[in-house]
Structure formats: C-alpha cells, structure tokens
C-alpha positions as a LaTeX table, in Angstrom:
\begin{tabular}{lrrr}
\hline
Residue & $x$ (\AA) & $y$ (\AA) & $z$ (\AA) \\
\hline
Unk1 & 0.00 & 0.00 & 0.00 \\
Unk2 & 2.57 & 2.60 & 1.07 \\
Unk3 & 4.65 & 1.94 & $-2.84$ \\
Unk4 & 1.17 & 2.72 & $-4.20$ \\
Unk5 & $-0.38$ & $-0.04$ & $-5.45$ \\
Unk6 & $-4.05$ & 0.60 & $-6.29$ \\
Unk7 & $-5.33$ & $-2.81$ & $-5.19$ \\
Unk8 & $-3.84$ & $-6.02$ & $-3.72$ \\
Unk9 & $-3.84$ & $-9.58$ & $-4.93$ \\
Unk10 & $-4.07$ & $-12.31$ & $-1.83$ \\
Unk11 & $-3.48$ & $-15.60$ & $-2.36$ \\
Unk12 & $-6.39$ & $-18.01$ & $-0.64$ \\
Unk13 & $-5.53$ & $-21.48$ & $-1.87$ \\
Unk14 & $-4.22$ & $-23.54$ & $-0.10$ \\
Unk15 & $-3.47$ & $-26.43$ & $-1.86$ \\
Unk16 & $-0.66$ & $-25.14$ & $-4.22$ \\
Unk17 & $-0.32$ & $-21.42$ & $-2.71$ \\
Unk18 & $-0.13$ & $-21.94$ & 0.66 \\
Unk19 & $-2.56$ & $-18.82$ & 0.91 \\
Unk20 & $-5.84$ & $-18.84$ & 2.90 \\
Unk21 & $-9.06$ & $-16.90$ & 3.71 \\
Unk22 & $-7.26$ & $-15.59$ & 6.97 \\
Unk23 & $-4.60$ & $-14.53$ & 5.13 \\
Unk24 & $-6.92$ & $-12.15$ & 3.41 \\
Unk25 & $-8.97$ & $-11.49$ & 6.81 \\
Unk26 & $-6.06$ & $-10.36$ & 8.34 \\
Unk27 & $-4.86$ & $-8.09$ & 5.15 \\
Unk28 & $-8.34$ & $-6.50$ & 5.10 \\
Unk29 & $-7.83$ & $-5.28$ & 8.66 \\
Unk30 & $-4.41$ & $-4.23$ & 7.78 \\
Unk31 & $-5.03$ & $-2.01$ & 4.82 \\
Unk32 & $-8.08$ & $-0.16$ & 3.78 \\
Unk33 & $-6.70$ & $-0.65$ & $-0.75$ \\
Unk34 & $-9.35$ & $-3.33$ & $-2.47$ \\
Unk35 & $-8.30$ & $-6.73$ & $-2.29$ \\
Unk36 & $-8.87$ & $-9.57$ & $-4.95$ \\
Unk37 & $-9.15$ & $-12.87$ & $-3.62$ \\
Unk38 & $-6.67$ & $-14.95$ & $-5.79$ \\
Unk39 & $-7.86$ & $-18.34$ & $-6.08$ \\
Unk40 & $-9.48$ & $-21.57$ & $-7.91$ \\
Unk41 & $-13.22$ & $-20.73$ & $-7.57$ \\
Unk42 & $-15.61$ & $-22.81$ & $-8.63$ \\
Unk43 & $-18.81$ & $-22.59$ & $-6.80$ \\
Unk44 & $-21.26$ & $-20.20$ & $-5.00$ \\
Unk45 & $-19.58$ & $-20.62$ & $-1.51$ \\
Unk46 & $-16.44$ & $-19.55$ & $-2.46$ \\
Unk47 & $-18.13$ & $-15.99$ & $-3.57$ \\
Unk48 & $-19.59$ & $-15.91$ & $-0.53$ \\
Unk49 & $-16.34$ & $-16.83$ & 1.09 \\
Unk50 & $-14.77$ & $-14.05$ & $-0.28$ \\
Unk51 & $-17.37$ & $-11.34$ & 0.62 \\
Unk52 & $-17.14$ & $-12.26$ & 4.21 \\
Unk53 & $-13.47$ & $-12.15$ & 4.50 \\
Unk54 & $-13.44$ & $-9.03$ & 3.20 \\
Unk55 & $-12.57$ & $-8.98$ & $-0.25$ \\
Unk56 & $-14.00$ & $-6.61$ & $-2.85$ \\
Unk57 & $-13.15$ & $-8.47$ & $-6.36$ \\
Unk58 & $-12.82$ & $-11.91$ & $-7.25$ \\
Unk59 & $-10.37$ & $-13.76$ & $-10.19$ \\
Unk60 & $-12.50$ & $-16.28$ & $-11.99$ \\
Unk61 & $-10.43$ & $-18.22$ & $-14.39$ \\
Unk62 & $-12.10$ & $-19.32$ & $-17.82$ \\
Unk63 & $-10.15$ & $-22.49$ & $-17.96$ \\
Unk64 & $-11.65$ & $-23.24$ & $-15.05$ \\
Unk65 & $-15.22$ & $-23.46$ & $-16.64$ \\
Unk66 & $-13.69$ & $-24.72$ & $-20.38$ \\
Unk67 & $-12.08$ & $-27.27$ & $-21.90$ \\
Unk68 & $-10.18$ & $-30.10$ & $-20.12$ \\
Unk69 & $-9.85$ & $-28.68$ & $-16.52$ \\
Unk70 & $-13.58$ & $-27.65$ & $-17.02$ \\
Unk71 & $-14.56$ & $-30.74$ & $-14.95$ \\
Unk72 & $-17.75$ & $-30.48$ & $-16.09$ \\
Unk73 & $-18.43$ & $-26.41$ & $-15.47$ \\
Unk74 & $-19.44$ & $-24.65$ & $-18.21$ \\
Unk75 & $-19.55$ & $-20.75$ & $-19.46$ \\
Unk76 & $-22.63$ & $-20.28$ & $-17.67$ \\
Unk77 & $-21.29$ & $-21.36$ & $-14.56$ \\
Unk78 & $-18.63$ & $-18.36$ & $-14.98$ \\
Unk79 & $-21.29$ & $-15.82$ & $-15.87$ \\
Unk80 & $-23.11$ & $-17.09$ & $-12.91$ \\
Unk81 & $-20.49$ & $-16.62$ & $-10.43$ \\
Unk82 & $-19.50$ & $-13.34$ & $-11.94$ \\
Unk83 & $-23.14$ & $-11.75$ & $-11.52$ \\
Unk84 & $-23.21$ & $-13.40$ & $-7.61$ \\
Unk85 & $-20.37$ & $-11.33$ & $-6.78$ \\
Unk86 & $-21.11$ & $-8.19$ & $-8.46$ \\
Unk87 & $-24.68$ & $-8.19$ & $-6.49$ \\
Unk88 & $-22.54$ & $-8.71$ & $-3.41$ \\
Unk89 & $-20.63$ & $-5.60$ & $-4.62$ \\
Unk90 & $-17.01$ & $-7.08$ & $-5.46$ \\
Unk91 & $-15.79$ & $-6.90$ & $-8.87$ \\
Unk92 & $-14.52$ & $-9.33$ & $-11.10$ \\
Unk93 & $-11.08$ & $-10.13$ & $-12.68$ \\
Unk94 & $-12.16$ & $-12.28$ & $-15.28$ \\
Unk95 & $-8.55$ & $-14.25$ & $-16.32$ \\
Unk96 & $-7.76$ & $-15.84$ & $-19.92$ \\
Unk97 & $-4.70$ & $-17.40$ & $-21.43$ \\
Unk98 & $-5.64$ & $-18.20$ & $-25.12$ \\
Unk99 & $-7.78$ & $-16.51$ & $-27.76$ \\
Unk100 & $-10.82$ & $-18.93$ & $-27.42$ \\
Unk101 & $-10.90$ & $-18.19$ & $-23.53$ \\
Unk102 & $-10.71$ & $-14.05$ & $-23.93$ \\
Unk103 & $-14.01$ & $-15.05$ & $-26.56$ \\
Unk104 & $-15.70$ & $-16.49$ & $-23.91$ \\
Unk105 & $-14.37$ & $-14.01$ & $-21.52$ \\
Unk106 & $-16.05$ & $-11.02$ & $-23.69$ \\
Unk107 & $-18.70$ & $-13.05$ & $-24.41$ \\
Unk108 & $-19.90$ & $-13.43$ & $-20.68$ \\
Unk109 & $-19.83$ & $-9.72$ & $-20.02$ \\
Unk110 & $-16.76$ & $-9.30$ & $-18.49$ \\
Unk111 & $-15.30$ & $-5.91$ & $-18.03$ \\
Unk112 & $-11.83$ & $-6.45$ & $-16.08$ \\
Unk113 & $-9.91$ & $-8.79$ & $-18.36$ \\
Unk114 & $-7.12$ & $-10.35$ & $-16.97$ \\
Unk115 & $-4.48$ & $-12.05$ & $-20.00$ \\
Unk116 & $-2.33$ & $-14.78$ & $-17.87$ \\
Unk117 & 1.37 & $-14.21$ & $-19.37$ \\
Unk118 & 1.70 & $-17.65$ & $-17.78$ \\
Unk119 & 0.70 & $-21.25$ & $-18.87$ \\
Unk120 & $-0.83$ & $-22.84$ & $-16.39$ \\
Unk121 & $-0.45$ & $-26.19$ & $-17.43$ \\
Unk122 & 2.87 & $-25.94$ & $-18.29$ \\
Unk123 & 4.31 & $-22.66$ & $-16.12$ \\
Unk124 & 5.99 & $-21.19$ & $-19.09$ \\
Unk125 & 5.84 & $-17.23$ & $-18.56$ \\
Unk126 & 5.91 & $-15.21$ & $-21.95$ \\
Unk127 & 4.90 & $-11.34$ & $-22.15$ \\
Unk128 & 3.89 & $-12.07$ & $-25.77$ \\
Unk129 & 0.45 & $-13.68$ & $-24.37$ \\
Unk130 & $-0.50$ & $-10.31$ & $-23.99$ \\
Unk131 & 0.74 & $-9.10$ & $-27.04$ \\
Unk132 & $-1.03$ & $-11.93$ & $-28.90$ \\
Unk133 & $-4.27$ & $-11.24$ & $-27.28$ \\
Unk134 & $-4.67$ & $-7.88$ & $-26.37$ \\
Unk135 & $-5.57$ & $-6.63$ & $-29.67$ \\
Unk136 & $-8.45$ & $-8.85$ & $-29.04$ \\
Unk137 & $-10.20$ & $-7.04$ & $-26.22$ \\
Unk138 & $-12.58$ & $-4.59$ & $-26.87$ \\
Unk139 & $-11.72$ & $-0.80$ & $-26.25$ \\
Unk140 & $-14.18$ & $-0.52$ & $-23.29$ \\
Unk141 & $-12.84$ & $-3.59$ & $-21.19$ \\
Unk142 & $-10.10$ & $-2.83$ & $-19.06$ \\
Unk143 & $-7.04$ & $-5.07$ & $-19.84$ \\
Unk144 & $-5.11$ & $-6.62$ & $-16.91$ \\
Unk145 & $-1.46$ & $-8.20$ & $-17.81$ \\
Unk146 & $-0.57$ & $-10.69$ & $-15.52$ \\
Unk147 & 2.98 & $-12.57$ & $-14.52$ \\
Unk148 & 6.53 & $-12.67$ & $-15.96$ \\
Unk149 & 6.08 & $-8.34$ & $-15.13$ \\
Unk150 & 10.18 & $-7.91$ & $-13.67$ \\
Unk151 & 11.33 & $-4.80$ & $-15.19$ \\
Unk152 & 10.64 & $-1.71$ & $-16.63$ \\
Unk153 & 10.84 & $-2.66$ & $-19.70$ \\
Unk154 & 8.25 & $-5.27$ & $-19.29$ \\
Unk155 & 5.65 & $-2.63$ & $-18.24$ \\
Unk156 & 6.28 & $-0.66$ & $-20.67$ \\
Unk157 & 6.09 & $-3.49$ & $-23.25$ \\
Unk158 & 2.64 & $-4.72$ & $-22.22$ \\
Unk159 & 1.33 & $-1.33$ & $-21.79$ \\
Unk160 & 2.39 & $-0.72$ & $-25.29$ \\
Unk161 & 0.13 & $-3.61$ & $-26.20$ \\
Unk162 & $-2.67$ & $-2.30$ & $-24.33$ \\
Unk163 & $-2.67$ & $-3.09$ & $-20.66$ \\
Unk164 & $-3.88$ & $-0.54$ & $-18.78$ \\
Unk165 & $-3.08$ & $-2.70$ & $-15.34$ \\
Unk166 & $-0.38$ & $-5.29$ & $-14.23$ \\
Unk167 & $-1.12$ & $-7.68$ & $-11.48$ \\
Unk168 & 2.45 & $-8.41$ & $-10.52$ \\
Unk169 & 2.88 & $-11.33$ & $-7.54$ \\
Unk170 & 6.19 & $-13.11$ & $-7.99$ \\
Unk171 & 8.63 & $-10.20$ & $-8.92$ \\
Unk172 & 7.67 & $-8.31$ & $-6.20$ \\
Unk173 & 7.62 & $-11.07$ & $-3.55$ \\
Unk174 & 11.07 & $-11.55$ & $-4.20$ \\
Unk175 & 12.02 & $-7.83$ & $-3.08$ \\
Unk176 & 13.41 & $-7.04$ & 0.09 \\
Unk177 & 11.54 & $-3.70$ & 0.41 \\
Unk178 & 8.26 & $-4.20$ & $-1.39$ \\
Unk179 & 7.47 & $-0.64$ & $-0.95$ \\
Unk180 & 10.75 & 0.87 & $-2.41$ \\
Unk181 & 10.49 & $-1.70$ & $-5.06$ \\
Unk182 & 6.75 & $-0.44$ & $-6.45$ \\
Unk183 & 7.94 & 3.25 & $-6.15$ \\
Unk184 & 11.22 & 2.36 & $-8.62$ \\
\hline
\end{tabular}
C-alpha cells in the first residue's frame, strides 16, 4: 500500500499457494486498498467466502469453466459466479490465457480482463500472451497483464500492447523492500 499499489492480490488457496481466507482477513484489517481474492473458484460458496473475508473483487479463471480442466463447469457457470459477486458488490477479474478463452471471456460480459502471461499447465511465462491477445479485447474492457512483469521494460512493453493494469505477484515477492520496489 505505502509503494502505491491501487489494489492487492491475496493468495487463498491452499493447496498449491499456501494462501488462505485468513490470510486475506487479516490483510483486510491491515489495509483499507481493495483486495482480490486470488484463487481456484468454482462454486457459490467460495463468492460468498470471499465477501465475508473481506474482499472486494474476485479472479474467476475461464479455464476453469472450459475445456479439459472444465470438470464439467461450463460458461454459464462463470457468468453465474461473476453476476453473484457483483450483487454482493465485489468486482470481477475475469482471467484468460488463449484466444478462445478471452471469446468467452467477452462473451460473458466481463469488463476487467485479466491475460495470464503464464501457462498454467505448463508454467511457461511469456509477455507475448498479452501481445497476442490484447488486440483482441474490446476498447471498453479494461485489460489486466498478468505474470513474468520484472522490469521496466516489461511494463512498458505490455502497456504498449494495451494493458492498462499489471497484477504483478512473484517479482515483487522476491524484493526485500516491497514498498521501495513499487515506487522504482
């Protein structure tokens, strides 16, 4: 908060993270920025989870309602969630990796767009996912590029391609000073 960061990503799962809902709990009495709860979520509960801990947005990832990891969600389980939390007053951070998933993504409504610089099957990190895509989103959806952000340069490179926000986890982790290291 004090590098000025305009919202904060918390990581709730568990599982692979190591994050959890009292992670964000305590954050939310820490800080007064929006939080997005960073996590796999799948069903109603979770929403609600995340309203009660205090978050204000959500991520819901497409993958997770398409194609093989769909696990038998579809599209209309996404735009379901997404409208659940938007009457409970959070946003949504709708997130995409390939061209067919940022279709479905604009096709459900979506208006924060999140493009995944990261393969989540394989954890290869490549800015030019959101040079690929980006030309893809319409002009009145904000654009979100997300991991493999480390430099300058990188902002600057998928700003050029039309990000108007960076959700940046790993790189700044890594930093001593957090703080000093948003301000640089």
């Amino acid at each position: 908060a004090e590098g000025g960061a305009a919202c904060l990503s918390v990581l709730t799962d568990q599982r692979y993270f190591q994050g959890s809902l009292a992670c964000l709990e305590a954050i939310r009495q820490a800080v007064e920025l929006p939080l997005l709860r960073k996590d796999f979520l799948i069903d109603e509960y979770q929403v609600y989870e995340a309203r009660a801990a205090g978050a204000d947005a959500i991520l819901l990832i497409v993958a997770a309602f398409h194609g093989d990891c769909a696990g038998g969600r579809t599209p209309d389980d996404l735009v379901r969630l997404a409208a659940l939390a938007e009457a409970l007053g959070m946003d949504v951070l709708v997130e995409v990796h390939t061209a067919e998933e940022l279709a479905l993504a604009v096709e459900s409504g979506a208006r924060l767009i999140g493009i995944n610089n990261r393969d989540l099957r394989t954890f290869h990190t490549t800015l030019e996912v959101t040079e690929r895509l980006a030309p893809l989103v319409p002009p009145d959806r904000l654009l979100v590029s997300e991991s493999g952000i480390w430099t300058h340069d990188d902002l600057r490179r998928v700003a050029a391609a039309g990000a108007r926000a960076v959700l940046v986890g790993e790189s700044l982790m890594r930093q001593p000073d957090v703080a000093a290291a948003l301000r640089a």
